[in-house]
FIDOPA-466104 format. One record per residue (C-alpha): residue in one letter; residue number from 1; x negated, y negated, z. Coordinates in steps of 0.05 Angstrom, whole numbers, m for minus. Layout:
residuo = a | num = NUM | px = X | py = Y | pz = Z
...
//
This chain:
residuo = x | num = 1 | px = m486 | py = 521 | pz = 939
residuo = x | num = 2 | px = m494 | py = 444 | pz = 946
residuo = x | num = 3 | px = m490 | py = 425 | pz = 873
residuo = x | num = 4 | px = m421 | py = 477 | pz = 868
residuo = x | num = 5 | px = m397 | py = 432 | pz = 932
residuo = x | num = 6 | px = m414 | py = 373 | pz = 892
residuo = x | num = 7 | px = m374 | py = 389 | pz = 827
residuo = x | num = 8 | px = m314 | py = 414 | pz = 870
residuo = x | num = 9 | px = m326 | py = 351 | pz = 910
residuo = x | num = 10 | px = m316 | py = 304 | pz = 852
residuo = x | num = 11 | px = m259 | py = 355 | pz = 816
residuo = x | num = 12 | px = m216 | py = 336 | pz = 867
residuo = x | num = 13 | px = m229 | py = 266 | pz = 873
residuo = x | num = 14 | px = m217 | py = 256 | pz = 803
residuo = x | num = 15 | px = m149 | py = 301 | pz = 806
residuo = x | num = 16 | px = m140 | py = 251 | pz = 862
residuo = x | num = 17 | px = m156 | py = 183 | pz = 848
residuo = x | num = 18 | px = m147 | py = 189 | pz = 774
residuo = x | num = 19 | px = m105 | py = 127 | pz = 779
residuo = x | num = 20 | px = m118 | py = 61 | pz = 836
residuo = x | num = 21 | px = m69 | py = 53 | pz = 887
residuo = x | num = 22 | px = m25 | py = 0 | pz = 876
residuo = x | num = 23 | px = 7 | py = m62 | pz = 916
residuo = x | num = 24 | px = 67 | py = m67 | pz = 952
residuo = x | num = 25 | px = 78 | py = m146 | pz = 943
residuo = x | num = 26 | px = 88 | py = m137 | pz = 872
residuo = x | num = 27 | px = 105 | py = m206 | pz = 849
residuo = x | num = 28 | px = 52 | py = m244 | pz = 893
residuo = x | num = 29 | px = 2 | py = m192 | pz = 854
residuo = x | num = 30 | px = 38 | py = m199 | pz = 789
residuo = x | num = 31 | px = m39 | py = m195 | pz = 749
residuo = x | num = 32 | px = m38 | py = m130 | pz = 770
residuo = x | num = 33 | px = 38 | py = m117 | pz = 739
residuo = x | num = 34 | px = 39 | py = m144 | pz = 680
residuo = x | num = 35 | px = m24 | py = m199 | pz = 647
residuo = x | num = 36 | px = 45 | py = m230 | pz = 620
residuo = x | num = 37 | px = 41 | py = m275 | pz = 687
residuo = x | num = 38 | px = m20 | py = m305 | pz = 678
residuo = x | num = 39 | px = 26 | py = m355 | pz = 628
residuo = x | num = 40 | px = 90 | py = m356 | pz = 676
residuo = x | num = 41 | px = 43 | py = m383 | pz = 736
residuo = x | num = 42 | px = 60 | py = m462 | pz = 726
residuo = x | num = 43 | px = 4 | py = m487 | pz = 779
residuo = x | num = 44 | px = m78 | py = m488 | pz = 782
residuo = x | num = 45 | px = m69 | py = m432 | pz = 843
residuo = x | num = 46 | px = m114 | py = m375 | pz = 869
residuo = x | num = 47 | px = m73 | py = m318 | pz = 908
residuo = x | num = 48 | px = m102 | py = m253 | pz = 951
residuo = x | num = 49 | px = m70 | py = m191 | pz = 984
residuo = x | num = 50 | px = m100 | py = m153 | pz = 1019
residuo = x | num = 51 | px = m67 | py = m75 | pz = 1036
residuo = x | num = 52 | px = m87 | py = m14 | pz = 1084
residuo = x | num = 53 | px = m56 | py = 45 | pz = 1104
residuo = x | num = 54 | px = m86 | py = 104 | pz = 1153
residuo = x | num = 55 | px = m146 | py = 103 | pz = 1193
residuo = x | num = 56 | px = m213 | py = 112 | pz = 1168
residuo = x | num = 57 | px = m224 | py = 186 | pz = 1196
residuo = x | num = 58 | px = m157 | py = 210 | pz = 1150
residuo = x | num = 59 | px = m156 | py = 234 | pz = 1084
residuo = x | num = 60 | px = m92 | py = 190 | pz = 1067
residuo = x | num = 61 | px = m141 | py = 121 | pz = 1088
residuo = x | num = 62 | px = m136 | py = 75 | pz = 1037
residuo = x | num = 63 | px = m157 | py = m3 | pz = 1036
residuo = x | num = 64 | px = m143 | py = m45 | pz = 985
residuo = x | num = 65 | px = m164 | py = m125 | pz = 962
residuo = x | num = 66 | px = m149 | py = m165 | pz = 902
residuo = x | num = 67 | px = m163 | py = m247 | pz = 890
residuo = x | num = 68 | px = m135 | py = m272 | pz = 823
residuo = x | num = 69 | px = m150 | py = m349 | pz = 799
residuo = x | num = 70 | px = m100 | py = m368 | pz = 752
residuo = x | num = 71 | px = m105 | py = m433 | pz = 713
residuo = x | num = 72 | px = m37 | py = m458 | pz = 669
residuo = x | num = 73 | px = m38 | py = m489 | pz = 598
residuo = x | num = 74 | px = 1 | py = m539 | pz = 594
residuo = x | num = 75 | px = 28 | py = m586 | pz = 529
residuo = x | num = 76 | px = 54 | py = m654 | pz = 543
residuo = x | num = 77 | px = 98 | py = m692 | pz = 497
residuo = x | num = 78 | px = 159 | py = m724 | pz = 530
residuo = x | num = 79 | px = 157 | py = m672 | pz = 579
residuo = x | num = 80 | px = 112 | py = m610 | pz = 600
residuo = x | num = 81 | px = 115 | py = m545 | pz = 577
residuo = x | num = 82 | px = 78 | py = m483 | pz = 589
residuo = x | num = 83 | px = 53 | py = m453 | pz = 534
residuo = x | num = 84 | px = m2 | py = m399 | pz = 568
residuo = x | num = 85 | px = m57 | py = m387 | pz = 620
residuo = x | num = 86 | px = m121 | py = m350 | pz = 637
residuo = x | num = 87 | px = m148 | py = m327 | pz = 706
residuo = x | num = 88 | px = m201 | py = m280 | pz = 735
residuo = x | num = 89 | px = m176 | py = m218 | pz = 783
residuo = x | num = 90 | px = m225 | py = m187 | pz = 827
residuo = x | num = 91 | px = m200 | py = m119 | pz = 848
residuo = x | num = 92 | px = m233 | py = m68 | pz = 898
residuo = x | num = 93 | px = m206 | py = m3 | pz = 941
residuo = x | num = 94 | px = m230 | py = 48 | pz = 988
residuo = x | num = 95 | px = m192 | py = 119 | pz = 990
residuo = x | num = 96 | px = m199 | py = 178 | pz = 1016
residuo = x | num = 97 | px = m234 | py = 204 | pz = 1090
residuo = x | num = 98 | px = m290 | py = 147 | pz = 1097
residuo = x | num = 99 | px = m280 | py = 118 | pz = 1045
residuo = x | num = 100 | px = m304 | py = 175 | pz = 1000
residuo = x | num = 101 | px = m276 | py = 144 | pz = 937
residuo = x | num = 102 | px = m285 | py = 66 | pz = 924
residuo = x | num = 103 | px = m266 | py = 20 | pz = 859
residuo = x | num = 104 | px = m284 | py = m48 | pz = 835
residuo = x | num = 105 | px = m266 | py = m78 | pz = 771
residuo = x | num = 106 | px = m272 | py = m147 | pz = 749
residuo = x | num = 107 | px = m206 | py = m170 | pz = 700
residuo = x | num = 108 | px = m203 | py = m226 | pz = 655
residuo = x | num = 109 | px = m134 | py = m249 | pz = 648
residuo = x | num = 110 | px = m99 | py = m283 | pz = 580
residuo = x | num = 111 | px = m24 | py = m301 | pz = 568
residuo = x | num = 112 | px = 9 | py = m339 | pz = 510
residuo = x | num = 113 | px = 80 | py = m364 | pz = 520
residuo = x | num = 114 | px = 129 | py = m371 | pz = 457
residuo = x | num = 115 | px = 192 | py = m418 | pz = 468
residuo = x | num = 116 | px = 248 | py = m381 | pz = 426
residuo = x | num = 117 | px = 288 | py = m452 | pz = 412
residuo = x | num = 118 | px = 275 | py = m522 | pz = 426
residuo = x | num = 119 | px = 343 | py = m528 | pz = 468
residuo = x | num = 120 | px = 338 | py = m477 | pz = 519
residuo = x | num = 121 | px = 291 | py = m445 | pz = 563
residuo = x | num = 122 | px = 275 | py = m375 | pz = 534
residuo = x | num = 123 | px = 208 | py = m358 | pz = 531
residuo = x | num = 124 | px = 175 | py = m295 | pz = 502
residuo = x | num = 125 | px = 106 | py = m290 | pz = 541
residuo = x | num = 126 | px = 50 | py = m237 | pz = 506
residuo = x | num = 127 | px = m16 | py = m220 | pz = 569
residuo = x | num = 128 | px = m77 | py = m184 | pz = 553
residuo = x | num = 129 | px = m128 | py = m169 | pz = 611
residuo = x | num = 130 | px = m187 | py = m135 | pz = 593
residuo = x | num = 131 | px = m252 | py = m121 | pz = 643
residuo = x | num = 132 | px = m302 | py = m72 | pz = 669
residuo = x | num = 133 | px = m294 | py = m18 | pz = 727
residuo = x | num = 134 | px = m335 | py = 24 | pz = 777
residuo = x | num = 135 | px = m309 | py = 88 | pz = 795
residuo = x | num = 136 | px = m360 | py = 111 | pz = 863
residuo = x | num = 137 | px = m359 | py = 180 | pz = 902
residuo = x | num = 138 | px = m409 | py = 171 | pz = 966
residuo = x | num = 139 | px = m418 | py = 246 | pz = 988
residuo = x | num = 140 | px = m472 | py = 205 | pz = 1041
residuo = x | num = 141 | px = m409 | py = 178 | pz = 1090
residuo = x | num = 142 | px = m389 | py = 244 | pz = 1104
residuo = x | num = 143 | px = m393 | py = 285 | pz = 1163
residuo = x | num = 144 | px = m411 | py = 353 | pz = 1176
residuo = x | num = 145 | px = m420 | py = 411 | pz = 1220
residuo = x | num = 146 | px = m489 | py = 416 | pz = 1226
residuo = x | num = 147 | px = m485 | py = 339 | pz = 1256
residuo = x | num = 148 | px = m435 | py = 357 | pz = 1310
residuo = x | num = 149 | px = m462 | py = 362 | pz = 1388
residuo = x | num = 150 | px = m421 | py = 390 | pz = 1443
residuo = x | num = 151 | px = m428 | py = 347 | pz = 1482
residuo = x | num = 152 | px = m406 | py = 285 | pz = 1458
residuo = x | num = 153 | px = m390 | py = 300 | pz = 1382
residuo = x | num = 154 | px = m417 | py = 276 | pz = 1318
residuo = x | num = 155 | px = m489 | py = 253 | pz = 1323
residuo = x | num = 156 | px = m504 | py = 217 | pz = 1256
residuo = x | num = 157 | px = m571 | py = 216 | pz = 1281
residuo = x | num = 158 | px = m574 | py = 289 | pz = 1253
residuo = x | num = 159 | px = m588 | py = 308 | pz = 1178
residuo = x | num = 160 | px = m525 | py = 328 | pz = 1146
residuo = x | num = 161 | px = m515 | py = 352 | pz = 1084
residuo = x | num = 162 | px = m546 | py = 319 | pz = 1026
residuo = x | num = 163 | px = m495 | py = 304 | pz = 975
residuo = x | num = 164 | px = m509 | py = 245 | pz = 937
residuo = x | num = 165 | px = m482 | py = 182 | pz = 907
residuo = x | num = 166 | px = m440 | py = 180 | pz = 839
residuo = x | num = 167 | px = m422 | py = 120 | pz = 803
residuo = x | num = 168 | px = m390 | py = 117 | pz = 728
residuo = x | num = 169 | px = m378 | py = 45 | pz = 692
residuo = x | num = 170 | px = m326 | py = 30 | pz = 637
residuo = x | num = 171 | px = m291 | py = m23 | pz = 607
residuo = x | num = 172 | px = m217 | py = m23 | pz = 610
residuo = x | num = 173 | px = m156 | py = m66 | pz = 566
residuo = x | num = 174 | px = m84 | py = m78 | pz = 589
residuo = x | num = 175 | px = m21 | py = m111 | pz = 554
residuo = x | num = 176 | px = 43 | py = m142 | pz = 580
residuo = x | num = 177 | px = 97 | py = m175 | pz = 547
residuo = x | num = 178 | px = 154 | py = m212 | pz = 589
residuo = x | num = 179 | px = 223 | py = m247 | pz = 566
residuo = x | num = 180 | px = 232 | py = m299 | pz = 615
residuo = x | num = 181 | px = 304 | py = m348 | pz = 604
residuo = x | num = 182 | px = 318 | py = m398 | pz = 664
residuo = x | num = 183 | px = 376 | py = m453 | pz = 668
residuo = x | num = 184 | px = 334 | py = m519 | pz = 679
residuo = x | num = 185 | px = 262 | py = m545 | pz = 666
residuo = x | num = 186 | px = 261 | py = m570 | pz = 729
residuo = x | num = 187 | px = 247 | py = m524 | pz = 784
residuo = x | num = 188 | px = 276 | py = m558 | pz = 837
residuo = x | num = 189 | px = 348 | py = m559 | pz = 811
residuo = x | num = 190 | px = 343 | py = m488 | pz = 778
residuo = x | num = 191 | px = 385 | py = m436 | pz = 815
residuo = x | num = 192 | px = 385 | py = m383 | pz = 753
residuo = x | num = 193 | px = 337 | py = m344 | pz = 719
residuo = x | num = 194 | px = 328 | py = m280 | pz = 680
residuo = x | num = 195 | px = 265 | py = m239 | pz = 678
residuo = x | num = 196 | px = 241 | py = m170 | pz = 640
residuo = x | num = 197 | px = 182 | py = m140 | pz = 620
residuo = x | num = 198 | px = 137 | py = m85 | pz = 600
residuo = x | num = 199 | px = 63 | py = m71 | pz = 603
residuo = x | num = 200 | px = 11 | py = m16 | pz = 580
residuo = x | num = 201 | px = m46 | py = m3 | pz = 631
residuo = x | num = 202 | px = m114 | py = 38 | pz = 596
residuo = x | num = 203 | px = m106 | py = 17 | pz = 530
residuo = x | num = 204 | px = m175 | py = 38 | pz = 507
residuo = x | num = 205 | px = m165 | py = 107 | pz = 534
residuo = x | num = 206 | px = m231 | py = 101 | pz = 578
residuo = x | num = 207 | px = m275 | py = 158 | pz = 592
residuo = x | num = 208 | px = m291 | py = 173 | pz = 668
residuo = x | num = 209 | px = m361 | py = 215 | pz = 663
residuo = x | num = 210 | px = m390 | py = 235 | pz = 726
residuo = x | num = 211 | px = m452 | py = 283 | pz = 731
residuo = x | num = 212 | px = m438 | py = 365 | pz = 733
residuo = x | num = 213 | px = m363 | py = 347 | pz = 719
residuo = x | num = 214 | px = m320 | py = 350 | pz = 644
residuo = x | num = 215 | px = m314 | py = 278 | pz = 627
residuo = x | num = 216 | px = m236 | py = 262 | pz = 617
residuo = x | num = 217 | px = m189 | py = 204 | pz = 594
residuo = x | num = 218 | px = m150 | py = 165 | pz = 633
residuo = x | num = 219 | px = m73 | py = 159 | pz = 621
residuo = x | num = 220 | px = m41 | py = 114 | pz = 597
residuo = x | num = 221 | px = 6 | py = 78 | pz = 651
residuo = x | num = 222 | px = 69 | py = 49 | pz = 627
residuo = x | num = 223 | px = 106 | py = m3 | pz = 670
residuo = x | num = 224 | px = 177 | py = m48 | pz = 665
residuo = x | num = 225 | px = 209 | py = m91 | pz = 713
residuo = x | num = 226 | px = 260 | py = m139 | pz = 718
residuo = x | num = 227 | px = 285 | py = m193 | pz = 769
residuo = x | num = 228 | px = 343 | py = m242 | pz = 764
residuo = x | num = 229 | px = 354 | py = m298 | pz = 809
residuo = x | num = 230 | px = 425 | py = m321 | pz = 832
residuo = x | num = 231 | px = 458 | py = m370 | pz = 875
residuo = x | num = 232 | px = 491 | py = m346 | pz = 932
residuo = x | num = 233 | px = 506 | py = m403 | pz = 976
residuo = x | num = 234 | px = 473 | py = m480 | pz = 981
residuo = x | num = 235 | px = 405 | py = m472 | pz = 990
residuo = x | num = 236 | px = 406 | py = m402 | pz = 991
residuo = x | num = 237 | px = 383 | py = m346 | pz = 934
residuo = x | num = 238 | px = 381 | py = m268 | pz = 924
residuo = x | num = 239 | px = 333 | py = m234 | pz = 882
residuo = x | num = 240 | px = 354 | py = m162 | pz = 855
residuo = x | num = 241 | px = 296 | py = m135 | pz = 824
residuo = x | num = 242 | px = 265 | py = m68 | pz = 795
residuo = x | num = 243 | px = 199 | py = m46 | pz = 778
residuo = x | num = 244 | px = 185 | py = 35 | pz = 745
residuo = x | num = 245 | px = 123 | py = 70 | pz = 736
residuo = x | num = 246 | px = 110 | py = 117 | pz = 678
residuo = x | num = 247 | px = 43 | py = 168 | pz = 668
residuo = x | num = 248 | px = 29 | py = 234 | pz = 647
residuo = x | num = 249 | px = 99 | py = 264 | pz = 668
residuo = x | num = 250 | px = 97 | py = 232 | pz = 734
residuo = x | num = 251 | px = 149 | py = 173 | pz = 746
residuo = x | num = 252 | px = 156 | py = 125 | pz = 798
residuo = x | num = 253 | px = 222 | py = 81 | pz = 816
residuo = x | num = 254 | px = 222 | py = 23 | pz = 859
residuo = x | num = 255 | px = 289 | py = m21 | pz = 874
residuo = x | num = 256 | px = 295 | py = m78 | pz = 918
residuo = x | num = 257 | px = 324 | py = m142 | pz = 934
residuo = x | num = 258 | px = 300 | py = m212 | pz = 963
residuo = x | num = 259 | px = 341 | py = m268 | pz = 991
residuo = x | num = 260 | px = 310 | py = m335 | pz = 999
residuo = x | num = 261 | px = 339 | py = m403 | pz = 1032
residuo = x | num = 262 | px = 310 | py = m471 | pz = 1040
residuo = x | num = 263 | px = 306 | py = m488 | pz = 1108
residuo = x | num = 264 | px = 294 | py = m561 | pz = 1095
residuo = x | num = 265 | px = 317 | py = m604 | pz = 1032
residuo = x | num = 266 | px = 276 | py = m579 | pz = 971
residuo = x | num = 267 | px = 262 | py = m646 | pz = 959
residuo = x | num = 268 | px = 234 | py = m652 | pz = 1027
residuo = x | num = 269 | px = 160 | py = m684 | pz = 1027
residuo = x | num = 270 | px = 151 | py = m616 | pz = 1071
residuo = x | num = 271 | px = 197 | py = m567 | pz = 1043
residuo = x | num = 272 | px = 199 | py = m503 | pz = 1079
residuo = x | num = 273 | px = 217 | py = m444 | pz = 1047
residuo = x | num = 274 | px = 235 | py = m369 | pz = 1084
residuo = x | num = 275 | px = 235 | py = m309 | pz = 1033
residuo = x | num = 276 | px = 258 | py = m231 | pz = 1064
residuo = x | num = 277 | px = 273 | py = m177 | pz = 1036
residuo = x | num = 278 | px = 260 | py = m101 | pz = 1022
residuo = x | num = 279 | px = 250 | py = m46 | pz = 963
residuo = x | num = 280 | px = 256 | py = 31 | pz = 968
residuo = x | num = 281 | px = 213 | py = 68 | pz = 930
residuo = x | num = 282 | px = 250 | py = 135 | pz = 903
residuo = x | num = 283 | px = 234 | py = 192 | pz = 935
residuo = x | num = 284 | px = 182 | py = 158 | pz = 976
residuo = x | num = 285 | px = 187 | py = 103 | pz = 1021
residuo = x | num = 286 | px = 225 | py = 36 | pz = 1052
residuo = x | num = 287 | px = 175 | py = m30 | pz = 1037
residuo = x | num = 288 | px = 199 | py = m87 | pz = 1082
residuo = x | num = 289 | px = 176 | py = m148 | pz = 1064
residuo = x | num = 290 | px = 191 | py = m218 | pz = 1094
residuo = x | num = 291 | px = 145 | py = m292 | pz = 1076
residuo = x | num = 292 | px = 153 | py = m366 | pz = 1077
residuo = x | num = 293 | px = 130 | py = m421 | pz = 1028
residuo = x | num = 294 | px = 106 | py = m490 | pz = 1058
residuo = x | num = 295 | px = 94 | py = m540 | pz = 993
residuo = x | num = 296 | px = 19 | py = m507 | pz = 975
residuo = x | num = 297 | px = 13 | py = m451 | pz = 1019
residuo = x | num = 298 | px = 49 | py = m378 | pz = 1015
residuo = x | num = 299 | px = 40 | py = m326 | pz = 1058
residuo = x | num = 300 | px = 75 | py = m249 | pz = 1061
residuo = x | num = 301 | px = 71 | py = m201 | pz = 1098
residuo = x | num = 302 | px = 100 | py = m132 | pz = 1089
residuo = x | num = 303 | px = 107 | py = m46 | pz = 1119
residuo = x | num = 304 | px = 115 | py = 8 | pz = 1082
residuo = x | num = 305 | px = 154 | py = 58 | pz = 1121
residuo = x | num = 306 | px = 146 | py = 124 | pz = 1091
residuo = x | num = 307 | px = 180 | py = 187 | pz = 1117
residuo = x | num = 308 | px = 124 | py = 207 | pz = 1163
residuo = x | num = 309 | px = 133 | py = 134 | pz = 1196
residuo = x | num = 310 | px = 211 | py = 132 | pz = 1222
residuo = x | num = 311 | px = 228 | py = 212 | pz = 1217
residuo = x | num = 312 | px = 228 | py = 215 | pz = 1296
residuo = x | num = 313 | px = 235 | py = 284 | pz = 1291
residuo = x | num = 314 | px = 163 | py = 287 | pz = 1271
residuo = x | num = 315 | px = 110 | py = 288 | pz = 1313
residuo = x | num = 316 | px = 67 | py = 219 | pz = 1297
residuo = x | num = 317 | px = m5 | py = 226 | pz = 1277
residuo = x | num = 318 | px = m70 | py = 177 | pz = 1293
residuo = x | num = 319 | px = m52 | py = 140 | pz = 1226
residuo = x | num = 320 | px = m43 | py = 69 | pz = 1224
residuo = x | num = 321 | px = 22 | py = 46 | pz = 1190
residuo = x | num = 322 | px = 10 | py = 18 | pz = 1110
residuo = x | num = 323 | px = 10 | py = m60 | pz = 1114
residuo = x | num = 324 | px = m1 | py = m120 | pz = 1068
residuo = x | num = 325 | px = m16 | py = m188 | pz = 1072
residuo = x | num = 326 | px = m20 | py = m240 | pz = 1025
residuo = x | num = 327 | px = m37 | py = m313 | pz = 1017
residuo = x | num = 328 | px = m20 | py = m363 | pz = 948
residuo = x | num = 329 | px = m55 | py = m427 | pz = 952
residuo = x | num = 330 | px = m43 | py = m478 | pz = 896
residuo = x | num = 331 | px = m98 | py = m521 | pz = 878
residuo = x | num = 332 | px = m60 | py = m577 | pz = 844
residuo = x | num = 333 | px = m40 | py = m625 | pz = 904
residuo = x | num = 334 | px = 2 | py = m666 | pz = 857
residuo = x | num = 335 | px = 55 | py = m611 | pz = 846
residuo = x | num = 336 | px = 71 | py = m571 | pz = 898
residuo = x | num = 337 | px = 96 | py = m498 | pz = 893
residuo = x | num = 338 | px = 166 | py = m516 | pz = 915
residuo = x | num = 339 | px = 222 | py = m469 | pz = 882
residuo = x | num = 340 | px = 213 | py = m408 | pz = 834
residuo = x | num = 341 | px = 234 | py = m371 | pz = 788
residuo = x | num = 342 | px = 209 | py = m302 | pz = 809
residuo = x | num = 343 | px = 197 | py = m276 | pz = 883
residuo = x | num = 344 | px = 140 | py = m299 | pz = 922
residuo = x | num = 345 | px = 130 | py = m228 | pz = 948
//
């Protein structure tokens, strides 16, 4: 009976978790989108969200962290240009009731940037990322019947049942490639850029083989987005962006838009910069988003308000709201993060 629990057990958490969760603030965890942006990153900077959704007791809890260092190459002639980087991402999640399911993987990051003419600013920009993964089912954070006393509820102090600890390892490769074309060199003058790109996720194929279950492949996971960045007023920019989702038959659509404006000069020794905005995710849910830059420090924050969250015609459950935060620091004093090309957020 236990070992027929277990199988089921891990049947449906690989039916379920076959692919990680992904973030909301998908530019300010653009690692994670494409490895194309590890060479479109022009400062030394290191960058963390951090995303949860439900409470702990639910089977829709989720908790999610990733850090990414990202270090720029740089070639200087008369002038700087970009021409790739490399960074580290450090990715971990908790899903299900518990926390039955957790991931870590550990991502090393590559990008090499190809100017299409020496008169303008189109680049072509080619990422691989490439690391290792632990898939984990602990059976030992559950709770169970024979536990439960009537007076005052679960007793962990009782013996449950013993279901025990899973764990598979495998390495995993992803590709990106990004067109990037922008109308000056120097970011704080440039008030037009075009970006679009495409990335493969599971390259390899890996194998996920856990004990008394069929070992299967993981899908391939195709992605593309696009943002484009226009002026709108002095001082002030919008950002209409997209970002799809593509694996085994299943297809995700997000849309959204940012505006930006400098509320001091952008030249300003403390330039202080306010970012808001908000995608909808087809078929799914509202993300609203809103951040602020202040030269080396960016912080977002953003809610994603699903149909569960605003139907008022539905009775609300124990279940925390879905939320993220996230925080870009750049490490090179001398040039601070000032304007941008893509959305902060």
């Amino acid at each position: 009976m236990r070992n027929t629990f277990t199988t089921a057990l891990f049947l449906f958490s690989l039916n379920v978790f076959a692919q990680e969760g992904q973030f909301s603030q998908y530019f300010a965890s653009s690692s994670f989108m494409s490895p194309a942006f590890t060479g479109a990153i022009p400062n030394l900077s290191l960058n963390s969200n951090y995303k949860r959704g439900g409470s702990p007791n639910s089977e829709n809890f989720f908790e999610m962290v990733q850090t990414t260092f990202t270090y720029p190459f740089q070639k200087h002639t008369s002038k700087s240009v970009q021409v790739g980087g490399a960074g580290i991402s450090f990715f971990q999640e908790r899903r299900g009731y518990q926390g039955l399911y957790s991931a870590r993987k550990v991502l090393l990051n590559g990008a090499y940037n190809i100017k299409l003419d020496q008169f303008s600013n189109r680049y072509f920009i080619f990422g691989l990322q490439g690391g290792a993964v632990q898939q984990r089912i602990n059976g030992n954070q559950l709770q169970w019947g024979s536990q439960f006393n009537k007076y005052f509820g679960y007793d962990d102090t009782r013996p449950g049942e013993g279901i025990p600890v899973s764990s598979v390892f495998y390495p995993v490769f992803n590709f990106g490639v990004m067109y990037t074309a922008f109308d000056n060199q120097n970011l704080y003058i440039r008030d037009r850029s075009f970006t679009f790109g495409a990335s493969i996720d599971n390259l390899n194929r890996p194998v996920i083989d856990y004990q008394s279950v069929e070992p299967s492949h993981l899908n391939f996971l195709y992605k593309a987005f696009g943002s484009v960045k226009l002026p709108l007023a002095p001082r002030w920019h919008i950002f209409p962006s997209f970002y799809t989702l593509h694996s085994h038959g299943n297809t995700q659509v997000n849309a959204g838009t940012y505006l930006s404006t400098f509320l001091s000069s952008v030249r300003s020794r403390t330039a202080f910069l306010m970012q808001f905005g908000a995608w909808y995710r087809v078929g799914d849910s509202v993300i609203v988003l809103t951040g602020f830059q202040v030269e080396n420090i960016r912080l977002g924050f953003s809610v994603d308000l699903n149909a569960q969250t605003y139907n008022l015609g539905t009775e609300l459950s124990n279940d925390l709201p879905t939320y993220e935060i996230s925080l870009t620091y750049n490490l090179n004093l001398s040039r601070p993060l000032r304007n941008m090309t893509s959305p902060i957020f």
